[in-house]
Backbone as a printed PyTorch tensor [residue, N CA C, xyz], in Angstrom:
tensor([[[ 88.6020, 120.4090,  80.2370],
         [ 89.8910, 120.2270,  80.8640],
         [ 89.9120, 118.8940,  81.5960]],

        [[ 91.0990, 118.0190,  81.3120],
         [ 91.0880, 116.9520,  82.3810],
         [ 91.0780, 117.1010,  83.1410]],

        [[ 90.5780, 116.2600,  84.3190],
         [ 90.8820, 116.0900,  85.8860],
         [ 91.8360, 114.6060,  86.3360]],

        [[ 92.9280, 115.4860,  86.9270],
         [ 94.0900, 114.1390,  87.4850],
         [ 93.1070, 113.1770,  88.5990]],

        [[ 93.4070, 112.2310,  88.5140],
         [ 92.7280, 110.9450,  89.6100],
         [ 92.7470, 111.7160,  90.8970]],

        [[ 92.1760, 110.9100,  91.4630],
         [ 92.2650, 111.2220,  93.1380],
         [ 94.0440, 110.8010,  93.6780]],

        [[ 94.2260, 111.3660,  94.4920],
         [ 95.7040, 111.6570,  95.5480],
         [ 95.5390, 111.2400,  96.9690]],

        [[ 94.3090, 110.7060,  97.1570],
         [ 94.3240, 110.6200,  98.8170],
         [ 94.7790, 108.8840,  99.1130]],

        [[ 95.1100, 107.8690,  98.4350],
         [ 95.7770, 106.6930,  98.7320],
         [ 96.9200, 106.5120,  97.4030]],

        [[ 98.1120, 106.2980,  98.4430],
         [ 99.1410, 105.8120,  97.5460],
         [ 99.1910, 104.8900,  97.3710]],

        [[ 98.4440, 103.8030,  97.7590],
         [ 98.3560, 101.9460,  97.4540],
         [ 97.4610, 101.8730,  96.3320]],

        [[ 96.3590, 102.8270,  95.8070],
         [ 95.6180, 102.5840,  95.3950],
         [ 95.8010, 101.7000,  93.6680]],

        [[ 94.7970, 100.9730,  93.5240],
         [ 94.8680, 100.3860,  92.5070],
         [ 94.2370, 100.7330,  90.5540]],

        [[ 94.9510, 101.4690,  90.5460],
         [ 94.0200, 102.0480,  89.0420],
         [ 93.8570, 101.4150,  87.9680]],

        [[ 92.8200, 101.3700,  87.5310],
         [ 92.5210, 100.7680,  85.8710],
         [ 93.0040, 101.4480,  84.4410]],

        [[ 93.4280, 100.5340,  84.0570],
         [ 93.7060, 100.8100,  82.6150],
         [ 92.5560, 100.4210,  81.2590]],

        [[ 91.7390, 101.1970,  81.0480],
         [ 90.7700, 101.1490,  79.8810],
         [ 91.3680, 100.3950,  78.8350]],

        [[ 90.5920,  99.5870,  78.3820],
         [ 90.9460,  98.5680,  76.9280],
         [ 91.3210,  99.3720,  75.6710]],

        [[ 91.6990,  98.9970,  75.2790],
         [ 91.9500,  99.8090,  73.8740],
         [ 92.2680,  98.9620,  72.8400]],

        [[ 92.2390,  98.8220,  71.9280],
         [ 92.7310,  98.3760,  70.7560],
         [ 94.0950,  97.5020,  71.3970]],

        [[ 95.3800,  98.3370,  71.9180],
         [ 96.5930,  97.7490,  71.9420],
         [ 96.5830,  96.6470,  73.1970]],

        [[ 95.5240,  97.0300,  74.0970],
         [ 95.6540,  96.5330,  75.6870],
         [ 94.5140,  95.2370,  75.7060]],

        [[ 94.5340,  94.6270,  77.0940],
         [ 93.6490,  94.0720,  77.0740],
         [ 92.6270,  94.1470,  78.2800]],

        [[ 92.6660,  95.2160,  78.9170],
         [ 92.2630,  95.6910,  80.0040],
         [ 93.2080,  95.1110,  81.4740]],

        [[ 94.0750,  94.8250,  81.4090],
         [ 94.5370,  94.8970,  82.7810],
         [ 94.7420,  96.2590,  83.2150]],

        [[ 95.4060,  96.0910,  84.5140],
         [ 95.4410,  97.1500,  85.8340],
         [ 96.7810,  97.0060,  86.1200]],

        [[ 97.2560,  98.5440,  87.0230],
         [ 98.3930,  98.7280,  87.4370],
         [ 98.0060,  99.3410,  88.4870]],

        [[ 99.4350,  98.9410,  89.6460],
         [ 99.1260,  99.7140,  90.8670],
         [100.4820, 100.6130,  91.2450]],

        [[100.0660, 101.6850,  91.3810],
         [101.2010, 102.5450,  91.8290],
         [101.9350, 102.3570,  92.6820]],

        [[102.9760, 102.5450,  92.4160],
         [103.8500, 102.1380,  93.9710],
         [105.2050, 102.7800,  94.1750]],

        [[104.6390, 103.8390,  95.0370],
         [105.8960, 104.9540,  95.2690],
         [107.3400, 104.5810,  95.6460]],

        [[107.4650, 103.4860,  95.7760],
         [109.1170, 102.9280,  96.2210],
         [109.7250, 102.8060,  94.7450]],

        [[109.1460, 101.4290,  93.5460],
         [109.5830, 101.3510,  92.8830],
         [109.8750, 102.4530,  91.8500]],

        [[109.0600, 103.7980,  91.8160],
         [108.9210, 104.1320,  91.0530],
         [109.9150, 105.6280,  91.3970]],

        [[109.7860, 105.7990,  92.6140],
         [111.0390, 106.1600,  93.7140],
         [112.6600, 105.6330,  93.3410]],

        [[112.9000, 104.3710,  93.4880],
         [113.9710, 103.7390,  93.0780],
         [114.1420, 104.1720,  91.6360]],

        [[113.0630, 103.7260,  90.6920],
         [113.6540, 104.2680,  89.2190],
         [114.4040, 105.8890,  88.3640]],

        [[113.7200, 106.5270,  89.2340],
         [114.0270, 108.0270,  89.7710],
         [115.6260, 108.1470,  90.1570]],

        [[115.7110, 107.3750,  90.8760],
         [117.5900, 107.4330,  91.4530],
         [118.2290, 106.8840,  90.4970]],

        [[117.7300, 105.7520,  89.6470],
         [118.6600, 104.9300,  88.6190],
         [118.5160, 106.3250,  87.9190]],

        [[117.5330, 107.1440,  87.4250],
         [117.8170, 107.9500,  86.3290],
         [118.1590, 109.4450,  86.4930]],

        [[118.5290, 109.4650,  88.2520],
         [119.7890, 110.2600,  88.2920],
         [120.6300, 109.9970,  88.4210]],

        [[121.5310, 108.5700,  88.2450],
         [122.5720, 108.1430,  88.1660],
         [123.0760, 108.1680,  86.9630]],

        [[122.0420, 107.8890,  86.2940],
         [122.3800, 106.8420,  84.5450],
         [122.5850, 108.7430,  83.4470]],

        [[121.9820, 109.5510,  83.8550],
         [122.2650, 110.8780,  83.4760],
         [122.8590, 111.6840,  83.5620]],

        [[123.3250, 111.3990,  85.2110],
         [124.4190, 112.3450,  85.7890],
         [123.9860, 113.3590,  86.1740]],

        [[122.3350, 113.6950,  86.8070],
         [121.8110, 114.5680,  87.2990],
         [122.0500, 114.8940,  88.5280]],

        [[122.1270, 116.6790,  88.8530],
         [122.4860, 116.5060,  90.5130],
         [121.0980, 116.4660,  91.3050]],

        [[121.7280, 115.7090,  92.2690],
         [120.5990, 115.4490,  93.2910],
         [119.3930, 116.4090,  93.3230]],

        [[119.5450, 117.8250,  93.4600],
         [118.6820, 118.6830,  93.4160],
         [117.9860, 118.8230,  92.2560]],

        [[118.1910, 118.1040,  91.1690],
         [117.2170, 117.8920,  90.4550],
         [115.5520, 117.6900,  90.3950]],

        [[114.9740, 117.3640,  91.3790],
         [113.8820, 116.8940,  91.9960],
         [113.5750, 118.1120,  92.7620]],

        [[114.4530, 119.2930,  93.0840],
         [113.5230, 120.6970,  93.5100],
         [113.3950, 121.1840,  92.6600]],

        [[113.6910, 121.0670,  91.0520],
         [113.6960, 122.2860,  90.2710],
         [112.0630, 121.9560,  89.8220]],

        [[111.7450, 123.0500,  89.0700],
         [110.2540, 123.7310,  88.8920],
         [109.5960, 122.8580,  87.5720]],

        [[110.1970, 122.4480,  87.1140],
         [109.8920, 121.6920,  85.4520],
         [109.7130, 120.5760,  86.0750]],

        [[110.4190, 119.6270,  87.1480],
         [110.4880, 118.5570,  87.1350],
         [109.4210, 118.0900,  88.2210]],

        [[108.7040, 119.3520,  89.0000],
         [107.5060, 119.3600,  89.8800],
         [106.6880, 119.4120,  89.1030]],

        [[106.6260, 120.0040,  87.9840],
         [105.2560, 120.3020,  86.9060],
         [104.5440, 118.9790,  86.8580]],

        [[105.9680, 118.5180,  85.5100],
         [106.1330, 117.3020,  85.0160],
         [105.8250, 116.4880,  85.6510]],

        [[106.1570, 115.9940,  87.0350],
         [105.4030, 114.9480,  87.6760],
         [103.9440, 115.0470,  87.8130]],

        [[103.4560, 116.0500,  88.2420],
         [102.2180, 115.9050,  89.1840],
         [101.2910, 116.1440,  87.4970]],

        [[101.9610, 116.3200,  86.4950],
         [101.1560, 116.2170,  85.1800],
         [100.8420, 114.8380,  85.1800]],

        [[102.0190, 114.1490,  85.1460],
         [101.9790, 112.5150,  84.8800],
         [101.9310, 111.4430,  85.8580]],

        [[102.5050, 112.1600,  86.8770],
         [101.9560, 111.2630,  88.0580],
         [101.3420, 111.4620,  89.4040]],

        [[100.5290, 112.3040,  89.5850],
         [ 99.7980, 112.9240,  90.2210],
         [100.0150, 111.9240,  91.8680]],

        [[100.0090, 110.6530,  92.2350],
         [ 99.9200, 110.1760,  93.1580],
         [101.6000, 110.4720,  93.6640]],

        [[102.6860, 109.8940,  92.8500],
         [104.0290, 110.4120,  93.1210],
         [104.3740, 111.3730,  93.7760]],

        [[105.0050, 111.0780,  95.3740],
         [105.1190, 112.2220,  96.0310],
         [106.8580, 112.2800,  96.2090]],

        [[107.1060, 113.4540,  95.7820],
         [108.6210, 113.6710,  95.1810],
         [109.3890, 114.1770,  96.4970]],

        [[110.2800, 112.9780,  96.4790],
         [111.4380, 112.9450,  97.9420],
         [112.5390, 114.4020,  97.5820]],

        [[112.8710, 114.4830,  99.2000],
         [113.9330, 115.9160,  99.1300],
         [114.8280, 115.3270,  98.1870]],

        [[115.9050, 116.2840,  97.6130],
         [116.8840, 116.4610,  96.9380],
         [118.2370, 115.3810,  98.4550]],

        [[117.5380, 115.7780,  99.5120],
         [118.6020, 114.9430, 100.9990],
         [118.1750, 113.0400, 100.6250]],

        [[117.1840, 113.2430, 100.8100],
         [116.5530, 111.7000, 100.4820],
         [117.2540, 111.0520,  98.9930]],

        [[117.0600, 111.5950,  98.3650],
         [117.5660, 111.3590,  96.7870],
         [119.1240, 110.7630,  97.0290]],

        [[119.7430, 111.6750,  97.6360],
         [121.4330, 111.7210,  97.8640],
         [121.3680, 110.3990,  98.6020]],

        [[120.9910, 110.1590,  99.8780],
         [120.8040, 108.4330, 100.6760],
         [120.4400, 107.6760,  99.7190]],

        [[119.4310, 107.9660,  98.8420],
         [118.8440, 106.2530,  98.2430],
         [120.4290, 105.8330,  97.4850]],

        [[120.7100, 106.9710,  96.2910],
         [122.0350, 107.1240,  95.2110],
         [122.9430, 106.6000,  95.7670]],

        [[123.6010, 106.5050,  97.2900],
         [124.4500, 105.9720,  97.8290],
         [124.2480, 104.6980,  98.2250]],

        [[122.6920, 104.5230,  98.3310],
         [122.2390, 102.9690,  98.6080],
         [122.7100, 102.1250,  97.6640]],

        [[122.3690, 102.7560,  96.6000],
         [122.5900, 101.8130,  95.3190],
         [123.5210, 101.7260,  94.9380]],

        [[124.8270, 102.7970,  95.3470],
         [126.3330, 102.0480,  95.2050],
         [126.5130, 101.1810,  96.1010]],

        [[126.4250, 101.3610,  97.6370],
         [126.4980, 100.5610,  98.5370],
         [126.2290,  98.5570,  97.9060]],

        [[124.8840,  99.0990,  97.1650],
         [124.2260,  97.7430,  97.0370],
         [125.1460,  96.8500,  95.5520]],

        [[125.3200,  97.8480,  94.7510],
         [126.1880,  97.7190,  93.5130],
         [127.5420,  97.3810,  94.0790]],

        [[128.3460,  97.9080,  95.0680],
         [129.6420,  97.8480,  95.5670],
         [129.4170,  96.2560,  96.0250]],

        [[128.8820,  95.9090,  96.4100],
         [128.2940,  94.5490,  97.5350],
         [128.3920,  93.5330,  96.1290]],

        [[127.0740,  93.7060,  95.4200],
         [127.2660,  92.6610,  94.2820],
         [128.5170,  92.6980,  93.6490]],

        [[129.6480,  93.5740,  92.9970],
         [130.4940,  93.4720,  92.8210],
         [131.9500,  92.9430,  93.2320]],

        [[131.6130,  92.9360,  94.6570],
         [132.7870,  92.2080,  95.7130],
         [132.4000,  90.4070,  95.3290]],

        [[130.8810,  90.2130,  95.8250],
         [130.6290,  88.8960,  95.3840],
         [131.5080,  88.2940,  94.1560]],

        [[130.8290,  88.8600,  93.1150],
         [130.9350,  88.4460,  91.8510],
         [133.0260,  87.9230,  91.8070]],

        [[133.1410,  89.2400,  92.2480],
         [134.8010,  89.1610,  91.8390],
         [135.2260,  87.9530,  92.6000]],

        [[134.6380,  87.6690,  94.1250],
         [135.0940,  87.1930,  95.0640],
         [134.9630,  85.1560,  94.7300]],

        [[133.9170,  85.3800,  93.6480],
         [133.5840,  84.1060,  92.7880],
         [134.8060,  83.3220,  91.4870]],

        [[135.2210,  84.1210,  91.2220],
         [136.1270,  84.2090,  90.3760],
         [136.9260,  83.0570,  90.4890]]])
């Protein structure tokens, strides 16, 4: 049976084994961005916020991303509004360029 990485640093820096396709670089986890991508893809789907309590989608993470520590369904709702906020903002610009 596999064993998921260690969980006790979220900065931490993990290796990616060479393979045929790769060339051995590294990636580092990083719970914001990967946080942020999470909200784009409950936007871009049309998922409700509470998406992130249901039971499949707790599995599913801690299968694949074991360090990922999954924000309330409340948190989710603030970032989603961030990003109109932030989308509303670039859009005033843009027009305001015109």
């Amino acid at each position: 049976m596999h064993k998921p990485p260690p969980t006790s640093s979220s900065g931490q820096t993990l290796l990616k084994f060479q393979t045929k396709e790769s060339s051995g670089e590294y990636w580092k986890f990083e719970q914001e961005v990967v946080r942020r991508d999470l909200v784009k893809m409950i936007i871009v789907d049309e998922l409700s916020f509470s998406f992130v309590e249901n039971e499949g989608f707790k599995k599913f993470i801690s299968k694949g991303q074991p360090l990922f520590r999954i924000p309330s369904s409340r948190i989710i709702t603030n970032d989603c509004y961030d990003v109109y906020g932030e989308l509303r903002l670039s859009l005033k610009r843009y027009f305001r360029e015109m």
